[in-house]
N, C-alpha and C positions, 0 to 999 in steps of 0.2 A: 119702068126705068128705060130709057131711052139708051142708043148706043153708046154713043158720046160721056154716058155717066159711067155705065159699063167701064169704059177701058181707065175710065180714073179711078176704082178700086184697089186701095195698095194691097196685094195680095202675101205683101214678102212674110209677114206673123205667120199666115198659113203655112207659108216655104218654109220657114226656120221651124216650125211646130209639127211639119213633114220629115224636114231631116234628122231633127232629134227621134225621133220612133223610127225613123229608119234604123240609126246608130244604134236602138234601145233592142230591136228585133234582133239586131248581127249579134250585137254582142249576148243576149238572150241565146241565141241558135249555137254560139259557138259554148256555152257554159255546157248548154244541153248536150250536145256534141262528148264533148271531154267528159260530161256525167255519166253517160251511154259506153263513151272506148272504155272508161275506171271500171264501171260495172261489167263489163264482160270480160275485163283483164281479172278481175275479183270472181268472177266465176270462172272461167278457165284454171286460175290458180286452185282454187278450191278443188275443181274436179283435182287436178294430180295431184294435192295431197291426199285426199280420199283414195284416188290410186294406188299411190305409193303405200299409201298405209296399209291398205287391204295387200297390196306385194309383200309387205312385213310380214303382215301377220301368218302371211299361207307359208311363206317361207322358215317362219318359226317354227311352225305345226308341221311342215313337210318332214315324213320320214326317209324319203329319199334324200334330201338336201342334208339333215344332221349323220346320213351316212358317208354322205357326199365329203361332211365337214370333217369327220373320224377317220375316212381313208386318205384326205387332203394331210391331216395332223400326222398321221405316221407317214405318210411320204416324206413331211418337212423332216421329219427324227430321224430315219436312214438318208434323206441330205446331208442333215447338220453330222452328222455319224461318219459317212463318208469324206464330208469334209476337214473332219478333226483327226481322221487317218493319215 
């Protein structure tokens, strides 16, 4: 092929057949993107409900804590006692 033929190939199919997989790649990159922050917002949450739950549970089972809660309860009854004086 000679130069001259060269530069008469209409290349624009290839440009437009370029830009679309561009387009096809971003918006590709950006789903994965958002699929990637969801999953480690869903793991991050998950760890602090696992947290929080095991804090439940120790706190039910704590015998300091339900002492805590029986000295708290007769405080509130000589409040309310003192306040009905």
């Amino acid at each position: 092929m000679s130069h001259e033929n060269e530069s008469k190939i209409d290349t624009s199919p290839i440009e437009v057949l370029t830009e679309q997989y561009r387009a096809e790649i971003h918006k590709y990159r950006e789903r994965e993107g958002l699929h990637i922050k969801t999953e480690n917002q869903l793991k991050g949450t998950k760890q602090i409900v696992l947290d929080m739950s095991a804090t439940i549970r120790q706190l039910k089972t704590d015998d300091n804590f339900q002492a805590e809660i029986a000295r708290l309860r007769e405080e509130i009854q000589l409040l309310e006692m003192q306040i009905k004086k």
